[in-house]
Structures are given as structure tokens and as C-alpha cells.
Kinemage of the C-alpha trace (Angstrom):
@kinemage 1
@onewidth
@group {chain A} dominant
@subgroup {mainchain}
@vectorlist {calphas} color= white
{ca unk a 1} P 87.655 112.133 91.240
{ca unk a 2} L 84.511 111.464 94.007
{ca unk a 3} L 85.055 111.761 97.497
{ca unk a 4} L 83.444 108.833 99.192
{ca unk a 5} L 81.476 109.094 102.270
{ca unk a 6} L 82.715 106.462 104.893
{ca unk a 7} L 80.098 103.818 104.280
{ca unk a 8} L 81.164 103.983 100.955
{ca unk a 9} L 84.427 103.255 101.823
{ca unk a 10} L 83.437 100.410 104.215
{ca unk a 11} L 81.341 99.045 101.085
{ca unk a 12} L 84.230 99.177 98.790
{ca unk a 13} L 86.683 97.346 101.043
{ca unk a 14} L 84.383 95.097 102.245
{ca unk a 15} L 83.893 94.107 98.666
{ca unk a 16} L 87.799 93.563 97.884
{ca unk a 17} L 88.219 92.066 101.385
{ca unk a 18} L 85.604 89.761 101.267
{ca unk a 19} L 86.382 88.301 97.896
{ca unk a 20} L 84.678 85.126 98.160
{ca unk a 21} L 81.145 86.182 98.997
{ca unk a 22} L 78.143 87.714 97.143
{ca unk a 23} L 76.899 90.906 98.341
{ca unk a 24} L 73.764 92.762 96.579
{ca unk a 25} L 72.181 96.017 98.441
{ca unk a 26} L 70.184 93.597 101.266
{ca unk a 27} L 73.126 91.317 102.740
{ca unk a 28} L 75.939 94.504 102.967
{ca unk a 29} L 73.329 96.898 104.575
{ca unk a 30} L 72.862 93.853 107.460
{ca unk a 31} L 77.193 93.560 107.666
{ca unk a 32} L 77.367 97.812 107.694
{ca unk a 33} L 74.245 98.204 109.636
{ca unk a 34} L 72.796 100.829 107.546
{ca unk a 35} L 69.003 99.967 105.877
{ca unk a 36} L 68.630 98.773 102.592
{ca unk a 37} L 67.577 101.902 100.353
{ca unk a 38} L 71.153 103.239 101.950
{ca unk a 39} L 73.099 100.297 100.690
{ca unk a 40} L 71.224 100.670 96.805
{ca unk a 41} L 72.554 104.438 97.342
{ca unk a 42} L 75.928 103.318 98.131
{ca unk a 43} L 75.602 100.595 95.149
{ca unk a 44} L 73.845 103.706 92.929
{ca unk a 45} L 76.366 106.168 93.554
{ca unk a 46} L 79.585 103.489 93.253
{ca unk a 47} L 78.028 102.170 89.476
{ca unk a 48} L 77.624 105.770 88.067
{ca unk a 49} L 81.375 106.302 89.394
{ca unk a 50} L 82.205 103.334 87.518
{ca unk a 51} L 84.187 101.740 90.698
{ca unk a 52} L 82.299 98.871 90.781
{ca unk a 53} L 80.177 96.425 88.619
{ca unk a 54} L 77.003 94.344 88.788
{ca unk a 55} L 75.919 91.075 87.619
{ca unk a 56} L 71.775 89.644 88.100
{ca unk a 57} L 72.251 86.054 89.668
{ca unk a 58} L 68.356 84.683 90.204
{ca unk a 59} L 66.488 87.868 91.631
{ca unk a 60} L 69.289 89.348 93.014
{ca unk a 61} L 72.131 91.792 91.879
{ca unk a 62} L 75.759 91.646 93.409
{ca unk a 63} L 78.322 93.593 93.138
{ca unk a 64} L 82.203 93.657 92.781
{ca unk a 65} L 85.077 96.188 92.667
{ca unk a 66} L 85.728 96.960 88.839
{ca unk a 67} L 89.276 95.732 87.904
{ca unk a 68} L 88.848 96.828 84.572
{ca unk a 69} L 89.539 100.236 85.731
{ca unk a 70} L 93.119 100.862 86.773
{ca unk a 71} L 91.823 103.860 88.924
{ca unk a 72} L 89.918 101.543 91.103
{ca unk a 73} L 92.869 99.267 91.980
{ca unk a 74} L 95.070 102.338 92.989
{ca unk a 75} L 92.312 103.542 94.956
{ca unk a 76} L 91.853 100.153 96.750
{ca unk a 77} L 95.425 100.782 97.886
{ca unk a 78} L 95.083 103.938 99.290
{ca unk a 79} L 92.070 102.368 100.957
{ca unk a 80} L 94.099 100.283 102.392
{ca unk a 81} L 97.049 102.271 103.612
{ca unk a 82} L 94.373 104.612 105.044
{ca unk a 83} L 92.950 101.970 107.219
{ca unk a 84} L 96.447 100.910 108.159
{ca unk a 85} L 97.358 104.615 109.526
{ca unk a 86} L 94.220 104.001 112.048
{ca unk a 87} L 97.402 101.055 113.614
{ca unk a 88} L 99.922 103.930 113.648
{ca unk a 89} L 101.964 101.756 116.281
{ca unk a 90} L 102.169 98.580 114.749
{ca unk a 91} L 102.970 100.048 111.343
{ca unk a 92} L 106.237 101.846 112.682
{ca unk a 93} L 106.762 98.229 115.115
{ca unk a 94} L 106.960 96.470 112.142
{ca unk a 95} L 108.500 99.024 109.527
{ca unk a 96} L 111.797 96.881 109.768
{ca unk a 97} L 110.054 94.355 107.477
{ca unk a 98} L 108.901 96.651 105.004
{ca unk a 99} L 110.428 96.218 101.376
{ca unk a 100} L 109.029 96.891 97.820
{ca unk a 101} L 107.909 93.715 97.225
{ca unk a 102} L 106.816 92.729 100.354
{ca unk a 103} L 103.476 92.714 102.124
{ca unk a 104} L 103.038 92.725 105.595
{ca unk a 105} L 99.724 92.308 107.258
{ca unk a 106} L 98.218 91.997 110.846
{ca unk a 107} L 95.304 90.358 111.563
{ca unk a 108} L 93.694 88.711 115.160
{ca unk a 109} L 93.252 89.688 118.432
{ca unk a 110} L 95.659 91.863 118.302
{ca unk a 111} L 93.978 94.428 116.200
{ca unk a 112} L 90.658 93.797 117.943
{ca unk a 113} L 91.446 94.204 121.567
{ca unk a 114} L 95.645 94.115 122.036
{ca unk a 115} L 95.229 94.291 125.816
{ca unk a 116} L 93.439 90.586 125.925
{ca unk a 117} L 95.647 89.326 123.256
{ca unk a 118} L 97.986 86.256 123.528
{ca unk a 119} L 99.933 86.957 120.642
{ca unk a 120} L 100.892 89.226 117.245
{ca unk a 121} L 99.376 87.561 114.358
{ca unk a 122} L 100.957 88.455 111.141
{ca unk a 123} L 101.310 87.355 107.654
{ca unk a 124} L 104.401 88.017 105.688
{ca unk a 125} L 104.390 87.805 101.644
{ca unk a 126} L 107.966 87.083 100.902
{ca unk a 127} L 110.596 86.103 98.466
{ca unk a 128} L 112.266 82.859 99.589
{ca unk a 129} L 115.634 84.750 99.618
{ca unk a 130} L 114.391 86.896 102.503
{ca unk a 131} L 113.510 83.899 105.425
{ca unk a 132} L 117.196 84.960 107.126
{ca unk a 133} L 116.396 88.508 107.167
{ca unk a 134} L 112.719 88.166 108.014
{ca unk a 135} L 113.031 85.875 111.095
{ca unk a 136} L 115.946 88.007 111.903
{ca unk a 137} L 113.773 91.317 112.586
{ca unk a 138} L 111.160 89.447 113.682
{ca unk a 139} L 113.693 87.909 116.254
{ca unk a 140} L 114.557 91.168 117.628
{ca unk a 141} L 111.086 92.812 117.777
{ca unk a 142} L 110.407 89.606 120.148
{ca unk a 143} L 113.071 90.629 122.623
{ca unk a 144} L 110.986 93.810 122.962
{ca unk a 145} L 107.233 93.057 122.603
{ca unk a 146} L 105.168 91.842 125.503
{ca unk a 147} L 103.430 89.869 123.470
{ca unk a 148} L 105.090 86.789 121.435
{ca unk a 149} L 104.478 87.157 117.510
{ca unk a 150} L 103.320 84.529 115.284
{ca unk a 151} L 103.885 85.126 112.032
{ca unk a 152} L 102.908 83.258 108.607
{ca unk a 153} L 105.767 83.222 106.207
{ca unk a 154} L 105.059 82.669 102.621
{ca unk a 155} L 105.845 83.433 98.926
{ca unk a 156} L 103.691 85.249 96.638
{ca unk a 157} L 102.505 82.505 94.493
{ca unk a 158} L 101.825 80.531 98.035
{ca unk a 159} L 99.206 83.088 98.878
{ca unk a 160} L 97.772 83.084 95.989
{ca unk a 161} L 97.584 79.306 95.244
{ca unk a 162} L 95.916 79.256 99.044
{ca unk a 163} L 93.255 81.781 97.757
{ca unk a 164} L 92.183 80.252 94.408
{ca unk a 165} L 91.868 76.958 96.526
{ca unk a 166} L 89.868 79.152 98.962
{ca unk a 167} L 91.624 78.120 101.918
{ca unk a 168} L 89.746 78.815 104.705
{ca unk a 169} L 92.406 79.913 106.973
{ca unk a 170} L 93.865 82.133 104.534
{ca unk a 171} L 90.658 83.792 103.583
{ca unk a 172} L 89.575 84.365 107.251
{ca unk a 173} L 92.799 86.004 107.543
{ca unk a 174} L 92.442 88.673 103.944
{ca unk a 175} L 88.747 89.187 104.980
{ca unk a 176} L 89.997 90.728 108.324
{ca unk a 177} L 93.751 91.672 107.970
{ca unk a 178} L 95.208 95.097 107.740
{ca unk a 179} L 97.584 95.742 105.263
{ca unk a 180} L 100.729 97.499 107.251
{ca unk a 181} L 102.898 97.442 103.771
{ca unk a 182} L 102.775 96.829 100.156
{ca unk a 183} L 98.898 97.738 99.440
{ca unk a 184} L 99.685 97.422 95.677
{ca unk a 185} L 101.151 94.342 95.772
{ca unk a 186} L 98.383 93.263 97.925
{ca unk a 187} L 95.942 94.301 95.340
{ca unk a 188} L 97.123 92.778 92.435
{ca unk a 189} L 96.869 89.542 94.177
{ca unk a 190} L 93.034 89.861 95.334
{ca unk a 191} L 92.431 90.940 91.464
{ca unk a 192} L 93.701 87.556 90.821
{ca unk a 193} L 91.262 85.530 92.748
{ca unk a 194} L 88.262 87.859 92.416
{ca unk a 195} L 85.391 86.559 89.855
{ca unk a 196} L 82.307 88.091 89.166
């Protein structure tokens, strides 16, 4: 097992994040402001490791996580939890939601600059069974937070029908959300909707 620096981190969940676009070693160096011989590093380093793969499209050569590799979706979820301990707070707000086979994400204003926020933006990946229980907690954690939440309720397949569509609002909302519960689950959709 590698242990990746932090840009090569930011590369690999900027990748899984940001399912929808093409990256090769020019446009990620511009997103992670580093130059472009340190993003074909970071792309180097990541092939030889075998946790990503690349494909030539024209003169150019993108890159993707690599699915095929079991390794690299459980690492992709402890990617994830790891960037959700940097919300310590909102991941024990909101650990009343948190079930096996639900994910619960944050994403908005909220997790860019809470003081100026309106609102809690969340999105909650659900079994229809658990609306009651769900708006319930959510109910309560209203009576105490400052801030009024507005959360997206939705099933599994819901989420992932809105992502093969590419729905814009839902893939603004993956590209920038962070995952506060079920990181595997989470995963195992994006592998879904990610083509190389």
C-alpha cells in the first residue's frame, strides 16, 4: 500500500467527484494550482500504483479512478470519510440520520463559509420506508440549529437515475458535497455513472 501525498489525494477525489469531466495532466494542474510536470507526476505515480487509468482522446490523455480494482473503491471511501472528519461538527449534528444503507451528504454554503449561510443544505439517500423517521430527526435538529435545513430526500435508484441523466443540479451537488455517512454506498453509486 502507497501513501499519497495530499495533491494526490486532491487528484484522486477530484477525479471520482467530478465524474462528468475530462481531466489529463494540463486542465487538473489549473483546478489544484500546481504546474503541469507536477500534475504528469501525480498522473505517473497514480498509473504505476494502478489506482487509476488512461485513455488518448485526440492529443490528449485523461484519466479516471480504476474500478476494476476493488482496492481503489475502498480507498475512495476512506477518502471520503477522511475529508468528512475535517466537518467534525456537522458529522456528530447529523449522526441521528446515519444508518447502513444510508448516505448523508452536505454540500453549500454551509460548508464554505457557515457564518454567511442561510441555510443547511443536505442530501439524504434513503429507502422510502424511512421518510417518517428522516423528517422526524431532521424535525428536531431544526428546533436547535440557527440555521433552517434544507434537505433533498431521495431513494437510491433516484440518485442514480439523476446522474446517468446528468442532472445538473445533482451533479453540482456530488462534485462539491461531503460525504458525512455511508462512503461505500456512495461509491458504488459514482462507479455506476463513471465512463472512461
Amino acid at each position: 500500500m502507497m501513501t499519497l501525498t495530499q495533491k494526490e489525494r486532491e487528484t484522486l477525489l477530484l477525479l471520482f467527484k467530478d465524474f462528468t469531466s475530462l481531466y489529463n495532466a494540463n486542465s487538473i494542474s489549473k483546478v489544484l494550482n500546481i504546474s503541469h510536470v507536477g500534475a504528469q507526476k501525480i498522473f505517473k505515480r497514480l498509473l504505476k500504483e494502478n489506482l487509476v487509468i488512461s485513455k488518448t482522446i485526440g492529443k490528449s490523455i485523461i484519466y479516471k479512478p480504476n474500478f476494476d480494482d476493488n482496492y481503489v473503491s475502498q480507498l475512495m471511501a476512506f477518502l471520503l470519510a477522511d475529508e468528512a472528519n475535517r466537518f467534525k461538527r456537522w458529522k456528530e449534528e447529523f449522526k441521528g440520520l446515519y444508518r447502513n444503507d444510508r448516505i448523508v451528504m452536505l454540500f453549500g454554503s454551509a460548508i464554505k463559509d457557515y457564518a454567511h449561510a442561510r441555510d443547511i443544505d443536505m442530501m439524504i439517500v434513503m429507502q422510502d420506508k424511512d421518510i417518517k423517521e428522516v423528517n422526524r430527526v431532521l424535525k428536531k435538529k431544526e428546533e436547535i440549529l440557527p440555521k433552517r435545513i434544507h434537505a433533498i430526500k431521495l431513494t437510491r435508484q433516484d440518485l442514480l437515475e439523476n446522474l446517468k441523466k446528468k442532472d445538473k443540479a445533482s451533479v453540482d451537488i456530488i462534485k462539491n458535497a461531503i460525504i458525512l455517512n455511508g462512503q461505500d454506498k456512495y461509491v458504488e453509486i459514482i462507479k455506476n455513472v463513471t465512463i472512461i
